[in-house]
BATORNU-42675 format. One line per 2 residues: number of its first residue (from 1); their letters; for each residue x, y, z of C-alpha. Coordinates in steps of 0.001 Angstrom, whole numbers, plus 524288, in hexadecimal, padded with zeros to 5 digits. Example, Ala and Ser with C-alpha at 12.3 -4.5 7.8 and 13.67 -1.06 7.14 Angstrom:
// BATORNU-42675
1	as	8300C,7EE6C,81E78 ~ 83566,7FBDC,81BE4
***
This chain:
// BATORNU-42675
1	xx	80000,80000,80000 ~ 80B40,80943,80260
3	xx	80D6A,809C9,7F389 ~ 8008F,80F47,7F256
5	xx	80106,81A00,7FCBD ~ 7FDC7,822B5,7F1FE
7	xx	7F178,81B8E,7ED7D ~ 7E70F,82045,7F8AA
9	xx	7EAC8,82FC8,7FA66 ~ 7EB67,83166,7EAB1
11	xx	7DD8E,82A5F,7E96F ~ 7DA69,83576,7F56B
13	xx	7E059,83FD8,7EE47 ~ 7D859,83CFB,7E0DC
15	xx	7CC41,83B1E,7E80B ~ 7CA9C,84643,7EF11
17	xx	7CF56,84EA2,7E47A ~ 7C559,8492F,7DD0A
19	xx	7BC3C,84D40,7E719 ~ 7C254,85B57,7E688
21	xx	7C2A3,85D0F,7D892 ~ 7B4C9,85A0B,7D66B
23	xx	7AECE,86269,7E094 ~ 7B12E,87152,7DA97
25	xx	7A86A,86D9A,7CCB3 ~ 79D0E,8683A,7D62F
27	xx	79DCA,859A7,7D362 ~ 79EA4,856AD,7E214
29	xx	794FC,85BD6,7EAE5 ~ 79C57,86506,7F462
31	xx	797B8,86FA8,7FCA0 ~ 79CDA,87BC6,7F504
33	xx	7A6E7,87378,7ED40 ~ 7A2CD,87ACD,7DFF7
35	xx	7A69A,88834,7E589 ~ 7B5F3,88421,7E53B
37	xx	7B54D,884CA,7D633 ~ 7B3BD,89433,7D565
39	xx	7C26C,89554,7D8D0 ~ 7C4C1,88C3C,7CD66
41	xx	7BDF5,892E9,7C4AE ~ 7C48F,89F3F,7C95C
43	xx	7D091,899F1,7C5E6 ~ 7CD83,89690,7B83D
45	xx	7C675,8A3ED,7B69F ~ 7D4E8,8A7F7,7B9F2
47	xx	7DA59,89DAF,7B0D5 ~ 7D540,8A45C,7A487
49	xx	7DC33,8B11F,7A73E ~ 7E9DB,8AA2E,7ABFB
51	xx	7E9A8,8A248,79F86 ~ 7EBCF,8AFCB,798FC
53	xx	7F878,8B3AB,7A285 ~ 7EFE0,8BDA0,7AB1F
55	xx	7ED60,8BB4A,7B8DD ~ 7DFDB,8BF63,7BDF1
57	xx	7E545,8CC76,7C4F9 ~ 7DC35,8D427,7CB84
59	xx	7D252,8C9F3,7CD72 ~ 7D15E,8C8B7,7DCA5
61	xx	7D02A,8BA2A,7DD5B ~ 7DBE4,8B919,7D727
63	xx	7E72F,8B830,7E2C3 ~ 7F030,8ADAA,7DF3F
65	xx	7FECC,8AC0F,7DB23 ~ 80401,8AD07,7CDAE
67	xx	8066F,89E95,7CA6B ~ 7F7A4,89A49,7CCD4
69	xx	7F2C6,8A1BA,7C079 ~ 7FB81,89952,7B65D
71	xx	7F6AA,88E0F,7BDC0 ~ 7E8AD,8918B,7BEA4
73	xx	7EB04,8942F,7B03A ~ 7EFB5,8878E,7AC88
75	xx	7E4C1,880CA,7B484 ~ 7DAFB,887C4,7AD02
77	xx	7E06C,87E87,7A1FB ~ 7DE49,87209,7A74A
79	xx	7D0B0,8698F,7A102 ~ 7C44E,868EC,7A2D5
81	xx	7C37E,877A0,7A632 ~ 7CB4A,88216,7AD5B
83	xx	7C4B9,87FD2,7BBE2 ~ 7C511,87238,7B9C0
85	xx	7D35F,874DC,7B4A2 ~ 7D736,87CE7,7C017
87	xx	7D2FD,87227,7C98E ~ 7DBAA,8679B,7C3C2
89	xx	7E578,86FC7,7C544 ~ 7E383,870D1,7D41F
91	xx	7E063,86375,7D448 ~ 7EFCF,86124,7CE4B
93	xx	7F55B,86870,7D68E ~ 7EDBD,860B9,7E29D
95	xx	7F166,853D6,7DB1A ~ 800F6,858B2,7DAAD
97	xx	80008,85C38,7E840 ~ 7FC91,84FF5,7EAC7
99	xx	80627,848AD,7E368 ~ 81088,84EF3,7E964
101	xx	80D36,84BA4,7F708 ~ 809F1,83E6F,7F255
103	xx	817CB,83E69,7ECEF ~ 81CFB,8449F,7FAA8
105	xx	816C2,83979,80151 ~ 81BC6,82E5C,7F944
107	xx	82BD5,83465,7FB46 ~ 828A0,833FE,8094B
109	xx	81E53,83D70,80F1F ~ 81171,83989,816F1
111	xx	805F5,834AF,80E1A ~ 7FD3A,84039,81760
113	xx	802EC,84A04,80EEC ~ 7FB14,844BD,80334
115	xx	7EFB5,842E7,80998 ~ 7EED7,84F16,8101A
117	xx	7EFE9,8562E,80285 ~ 7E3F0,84B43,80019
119	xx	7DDF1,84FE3,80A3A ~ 7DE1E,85EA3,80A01
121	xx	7D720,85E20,7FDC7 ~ 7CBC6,85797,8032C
123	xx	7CC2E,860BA,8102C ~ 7CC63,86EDF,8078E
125	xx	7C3A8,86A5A,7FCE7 ~ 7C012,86ED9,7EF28
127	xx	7C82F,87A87,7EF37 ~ 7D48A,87238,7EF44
129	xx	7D252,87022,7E1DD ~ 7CCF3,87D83,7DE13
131	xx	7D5A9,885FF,7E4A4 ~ 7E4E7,88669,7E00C
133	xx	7EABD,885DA,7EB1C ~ 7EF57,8778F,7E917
135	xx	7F90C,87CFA,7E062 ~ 800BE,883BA,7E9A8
137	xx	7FE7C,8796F,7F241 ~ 805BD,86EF7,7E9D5
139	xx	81099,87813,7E78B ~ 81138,87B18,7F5EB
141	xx	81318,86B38,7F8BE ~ 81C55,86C22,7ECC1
143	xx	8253E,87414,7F583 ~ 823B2,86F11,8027C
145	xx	8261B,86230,7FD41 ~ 833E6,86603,7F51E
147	xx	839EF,86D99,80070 ~ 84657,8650E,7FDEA
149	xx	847F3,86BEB,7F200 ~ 84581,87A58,7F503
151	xx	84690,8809C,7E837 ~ 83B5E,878C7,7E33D
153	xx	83324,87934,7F05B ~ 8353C,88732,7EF15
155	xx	831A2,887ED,7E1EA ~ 824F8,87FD4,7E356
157	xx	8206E,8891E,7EE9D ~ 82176,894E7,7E4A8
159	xx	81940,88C91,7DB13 ~ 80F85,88B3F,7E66D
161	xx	81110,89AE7,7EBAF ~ 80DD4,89F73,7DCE1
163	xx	80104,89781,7DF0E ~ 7FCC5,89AE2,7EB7E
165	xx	806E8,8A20F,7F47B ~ 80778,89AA4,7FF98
167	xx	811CA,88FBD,7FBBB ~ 81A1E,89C24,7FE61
169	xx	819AB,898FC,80D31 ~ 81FEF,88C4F,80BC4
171	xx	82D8A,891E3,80858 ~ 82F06,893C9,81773
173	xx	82D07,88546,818AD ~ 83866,88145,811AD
175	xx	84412,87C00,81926 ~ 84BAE,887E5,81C35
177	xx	85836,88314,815B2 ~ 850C2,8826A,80985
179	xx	84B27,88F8E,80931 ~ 8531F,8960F,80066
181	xx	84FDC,88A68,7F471 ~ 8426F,88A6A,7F6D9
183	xx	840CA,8997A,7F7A6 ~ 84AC5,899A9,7EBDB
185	xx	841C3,88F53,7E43A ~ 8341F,896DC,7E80C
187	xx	839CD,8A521,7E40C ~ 84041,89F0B,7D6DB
189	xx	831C8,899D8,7D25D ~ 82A30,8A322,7D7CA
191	xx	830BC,8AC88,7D055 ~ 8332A,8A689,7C4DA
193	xx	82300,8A1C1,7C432 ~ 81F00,8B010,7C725
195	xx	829B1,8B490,7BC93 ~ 822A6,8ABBE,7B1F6
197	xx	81423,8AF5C,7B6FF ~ 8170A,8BE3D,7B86F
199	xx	81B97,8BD2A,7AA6D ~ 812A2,8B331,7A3F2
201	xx	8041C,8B8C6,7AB64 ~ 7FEAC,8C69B,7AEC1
203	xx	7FAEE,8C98C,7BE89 ~ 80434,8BCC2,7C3C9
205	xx	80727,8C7E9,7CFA2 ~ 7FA3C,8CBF2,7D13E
207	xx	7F5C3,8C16A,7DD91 ~ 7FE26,8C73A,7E857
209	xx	7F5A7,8D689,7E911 ~ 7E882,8CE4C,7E83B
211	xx	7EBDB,8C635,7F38A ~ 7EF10,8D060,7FBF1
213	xx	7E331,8D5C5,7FB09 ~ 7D9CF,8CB0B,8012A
215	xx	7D4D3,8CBE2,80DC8 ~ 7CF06,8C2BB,81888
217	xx	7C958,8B664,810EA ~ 7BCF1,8B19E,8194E
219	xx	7C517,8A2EE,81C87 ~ 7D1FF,8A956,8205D
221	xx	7D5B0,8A973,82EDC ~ 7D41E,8B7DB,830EB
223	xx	7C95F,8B92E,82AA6 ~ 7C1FE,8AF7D,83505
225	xx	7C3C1,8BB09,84005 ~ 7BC4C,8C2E8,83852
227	xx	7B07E,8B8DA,83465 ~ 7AFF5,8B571,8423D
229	xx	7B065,8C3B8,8465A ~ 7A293,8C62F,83E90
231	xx	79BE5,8BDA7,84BEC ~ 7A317,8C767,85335
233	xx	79C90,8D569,84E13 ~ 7A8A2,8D669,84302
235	xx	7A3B1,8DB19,83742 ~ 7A832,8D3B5,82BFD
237	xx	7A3CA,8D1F6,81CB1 ~ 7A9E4,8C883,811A5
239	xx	7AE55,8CBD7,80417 ~ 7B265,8C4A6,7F7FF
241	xx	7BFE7,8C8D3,7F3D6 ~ 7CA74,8C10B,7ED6F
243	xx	7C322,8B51D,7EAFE ~ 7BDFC,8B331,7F9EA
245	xx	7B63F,8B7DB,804A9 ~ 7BD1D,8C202,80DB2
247	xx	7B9C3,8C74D,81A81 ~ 7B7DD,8D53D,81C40
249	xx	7B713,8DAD4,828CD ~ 7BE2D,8E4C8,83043
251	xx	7CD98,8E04D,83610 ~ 7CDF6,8D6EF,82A0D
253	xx	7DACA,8DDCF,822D2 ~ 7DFF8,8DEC4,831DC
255	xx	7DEC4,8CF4D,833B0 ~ 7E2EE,8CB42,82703
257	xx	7F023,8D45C,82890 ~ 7F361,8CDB2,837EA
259	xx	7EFAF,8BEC8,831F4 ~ 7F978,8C35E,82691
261	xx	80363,8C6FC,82F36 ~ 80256,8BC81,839BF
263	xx	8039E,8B31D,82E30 ~ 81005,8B993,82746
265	xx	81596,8B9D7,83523 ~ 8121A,8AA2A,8395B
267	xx	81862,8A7F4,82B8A ~ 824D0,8B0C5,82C85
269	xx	8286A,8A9C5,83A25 ~ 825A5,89C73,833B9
271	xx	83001,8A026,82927 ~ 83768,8A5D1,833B5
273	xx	837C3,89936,83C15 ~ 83AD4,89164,82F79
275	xx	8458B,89AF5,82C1D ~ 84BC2,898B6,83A48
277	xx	84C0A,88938,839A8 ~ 840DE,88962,84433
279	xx	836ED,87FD8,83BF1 ~ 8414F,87754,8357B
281	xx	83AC3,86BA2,83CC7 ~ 82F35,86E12,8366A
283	xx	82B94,868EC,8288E ~ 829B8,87253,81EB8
285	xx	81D0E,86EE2,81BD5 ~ 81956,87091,82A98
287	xx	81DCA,87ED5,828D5 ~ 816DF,881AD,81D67
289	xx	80984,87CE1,8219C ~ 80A37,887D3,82CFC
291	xx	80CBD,892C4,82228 ~ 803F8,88E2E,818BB
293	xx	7F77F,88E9B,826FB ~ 7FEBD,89B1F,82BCC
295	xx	7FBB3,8A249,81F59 ~ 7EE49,89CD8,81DE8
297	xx	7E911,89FF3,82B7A ~ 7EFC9,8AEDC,8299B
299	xx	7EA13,8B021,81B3A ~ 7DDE3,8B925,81721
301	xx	7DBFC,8ADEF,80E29 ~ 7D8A4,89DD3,81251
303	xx	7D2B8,898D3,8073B ~ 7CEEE,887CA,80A15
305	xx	7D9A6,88681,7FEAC ~ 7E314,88A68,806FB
307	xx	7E3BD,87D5E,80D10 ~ 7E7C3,877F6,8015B
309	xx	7F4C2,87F1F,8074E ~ 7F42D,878A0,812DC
311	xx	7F248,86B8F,80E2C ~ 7FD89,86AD3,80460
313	xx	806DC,86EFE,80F95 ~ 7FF69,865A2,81A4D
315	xx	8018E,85983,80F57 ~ 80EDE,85D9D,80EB4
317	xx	80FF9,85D01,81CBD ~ 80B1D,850E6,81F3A
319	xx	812F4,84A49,815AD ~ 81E82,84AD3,821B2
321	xx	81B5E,8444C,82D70 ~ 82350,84E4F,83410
323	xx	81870,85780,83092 ~ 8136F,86075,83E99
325	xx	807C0,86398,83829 ~ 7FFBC,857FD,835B4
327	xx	7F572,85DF0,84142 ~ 7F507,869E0,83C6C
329	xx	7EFED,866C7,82F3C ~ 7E8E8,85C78,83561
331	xx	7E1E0,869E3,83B7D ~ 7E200,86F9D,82D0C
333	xx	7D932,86655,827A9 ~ 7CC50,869FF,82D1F
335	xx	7D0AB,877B5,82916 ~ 7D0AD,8734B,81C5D
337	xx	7C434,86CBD,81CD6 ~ 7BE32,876D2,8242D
339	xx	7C0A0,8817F,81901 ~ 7BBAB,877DB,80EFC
341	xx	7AF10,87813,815A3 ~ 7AF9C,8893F,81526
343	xx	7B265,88813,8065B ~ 7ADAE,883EA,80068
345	xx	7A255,87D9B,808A0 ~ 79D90,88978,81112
347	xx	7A492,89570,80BC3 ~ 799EA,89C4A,810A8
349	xx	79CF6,89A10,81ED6 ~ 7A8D7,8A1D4,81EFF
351	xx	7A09C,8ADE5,81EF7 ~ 79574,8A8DF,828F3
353	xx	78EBD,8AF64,8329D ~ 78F59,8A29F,838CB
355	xx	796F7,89F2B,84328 ~ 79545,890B0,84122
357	xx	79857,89129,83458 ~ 7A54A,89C19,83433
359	xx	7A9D9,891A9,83F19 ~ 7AD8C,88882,83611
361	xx	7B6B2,8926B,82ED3 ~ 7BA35,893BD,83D8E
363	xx	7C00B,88675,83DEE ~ 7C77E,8877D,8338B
365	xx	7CE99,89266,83860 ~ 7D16E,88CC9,8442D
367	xx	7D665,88135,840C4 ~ 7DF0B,887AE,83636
369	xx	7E2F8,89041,840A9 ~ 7E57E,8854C,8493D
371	xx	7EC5A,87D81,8409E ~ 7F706,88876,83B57
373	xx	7F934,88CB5,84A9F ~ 7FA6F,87CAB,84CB2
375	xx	80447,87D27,8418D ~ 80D05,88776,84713
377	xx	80E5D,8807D,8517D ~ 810FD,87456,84D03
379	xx	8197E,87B99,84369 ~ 82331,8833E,84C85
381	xx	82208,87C4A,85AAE ~ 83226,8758C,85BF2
383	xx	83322,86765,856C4 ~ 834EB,85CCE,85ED4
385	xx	84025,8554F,8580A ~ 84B57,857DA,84DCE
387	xx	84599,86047,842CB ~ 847B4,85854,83656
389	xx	83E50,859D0,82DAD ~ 83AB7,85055,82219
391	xx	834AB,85921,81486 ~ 82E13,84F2A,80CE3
393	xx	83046,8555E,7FF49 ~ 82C97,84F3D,7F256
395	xx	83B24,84DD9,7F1ED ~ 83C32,8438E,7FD9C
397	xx	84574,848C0,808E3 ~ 847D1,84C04,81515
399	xx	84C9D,8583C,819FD ~ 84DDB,86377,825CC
401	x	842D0,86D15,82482
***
């Protein structure tokens, strides 16, 4: 049976993709399911005018890097039709994800990282598939998983920043003796991919002014003060800007500058600690888990897709037994599950009057809150034995984080 270890989470994998894939066109019943393929047909909307080398500037919905338009582009292209196209492409990028922790497991990691990736998708639901952010994702594992080689981890977390940012905080997990490769490797094809896209497309600059302009998304941590503050006599209202719900009331721009800074801080003495040798006994992945939760919980912004971020670094976490975060994404989960049931299930509920029903977003919130605080613990408190540390790369070895 061991030669077939592979057999039962690849028969997982394919069925519950199935299960995702068919949900967004409406041939599985699913409370809300058929609301997930507006964003897809967004994207393709968008498709038509990166096909001709123009991104869509000044559209507000528009907020993304540079290297998701030739992507979203080429999509577009793929048969039966460009939503349908666009999906398959996420779906890929999930199935190469997938591969490669397969892959991980089979040169010596722990089959859980697999089946966590299995099992995220099944915890988030339908957006997994009709959201994008499983592209970074897979270029984020990409990177994490080659930190042997740290010109080409670096260069596969600037593959995953041009997508979506946030692979960007994973430079500060790399092994401090490799930092100067992997920061080398990221800066070399960042710039060079920018180069070709600045020349090649009109607007490839334009995402960083529009994201600085959002404010307090109705899921986001701070926003929840001021949702629960309406029970207490604070006037609030909501607004759709920038392709979601916002909360408008009055101390919003205050709240969303302290979360900002608490969360730039938290990160800079993360870096900090990892720049003074004070989490080499950690794994990498460990420490990128915590900054990947320490910028959600201190974001304006916490779309459900942004577990898709959290569960590419969780399978790459549990792929090490060595991992000291197995409880804290065991705490993740129902966070997961929990904002599958607010979208697309009960969007509704996020802007209740009802106590009952804002509770649930409560939850959440706590238990994300819970688990990154959890994390940071688990994450700096002093090891108990010699700190080497085993990075199971796709590349099998063994080295000092």
């Amino acid at each position: 049976m061991r030669s077939r270890w592979w057999l039962l989470p690849t028969l997982a994998f394919i069925g519950t993709r199935l299960w995702l894939l068919l949900i967004p066109f409406g041939v599985i019943p699913y409370l809300g399911g058929t609301m997930v393929i507006n964003d897809v047909t967004l994207y393709a909307q968008w498709a038509e005018l990166l096909r001709t080398g123009q991104f869509p500037v000044g559209d507000d919905m528009w907020q993304y890097p540079p290297l998701v338009g030739p992507l979203l582009a080429l999509g577009s292209l793929i048969p039966p039709t460009p939503t349908a196209g666009l999906v398959v492409l996420m779906l890929a990028a999930d199935a190469a994800t997938f591969v490669v922790l397969m892959r991980a497991t089979r040169r010596g990691g722990e089959i859980e990282g697999p089946w966590a990736w299995i099992a995220a998708g099944m915890l988030i639901g339908p957006v997994w598939l009709t959201r994008f952010d499983v592209l970074p994702a897979l270029f984020a594992v990409l990177g994490l998983l080659a930190l042997a080689r740290p010109l080409r981890s670096g260069a596969w977390l600037a593959v995953g920043a041009l997508l979506k940012v946030w692979p960007v905080l994973l430079l500060v997990a790399v092994p401090r003796r490799s930092w100067p490769k992997a920061i080398l490797g990221f800066a070399v094809t960042a710039a060079a991919l920018v180069a070709v896209l600045l020349v090649t497309m009109d607007g490839a600059g334009s995402f960083a002014s529009e994201q600085a302009a959002r404010g307090l998304q109705i899921e986001s941590v701070p926003a929840f003060v001021f949702l629960l503050g309406w029970h207490l006599g604070w006037p609030r209202r909501f607004e759709y800007r920038y392709g979601a719900m916002e909360v408008m009331a009055q101390g919003t721009d205050t709240v969303a500058a302290a979360v900002t800074i608490a969360g730039l801080v938290t990160l800079g003495v993360i870096a900090l600690l990892r720049l003074t040798g004070r989490l080499d006994h950690r794994l990498p992945a460990d420490i990128a888990l915590i900054l990947v939760l320490v910028s959600m919980v201190t974001s304006r912004v916490l779309s459900p897709q942004y577990f898709v971020w959290v569960a590419a670094i969780a399978a790459v976490c549990l792929l090490s037994k060595e991992t000291v975060m197995r409880p804290v994404i065991v705490v993740l989960m129902p966070v997961a599950a929990v904002g599958q049931v607010l979208y697309p299930m009960h969007y509704n509920w996020l802007m209740s009057d009802d106590l009952a029903e804002l509770s649930v977003h409560g939850a959440r919130i706590l238990l994300l809150l819970t688990a990154t605080g959890w994390g940071l613990w688990r994450l700096l408190r002093p090891s108990d034995r010699v700190p080497e540390v085993r990075v199971v790369a796709v590349e099998q070895v063994s080295q000092t984080a």
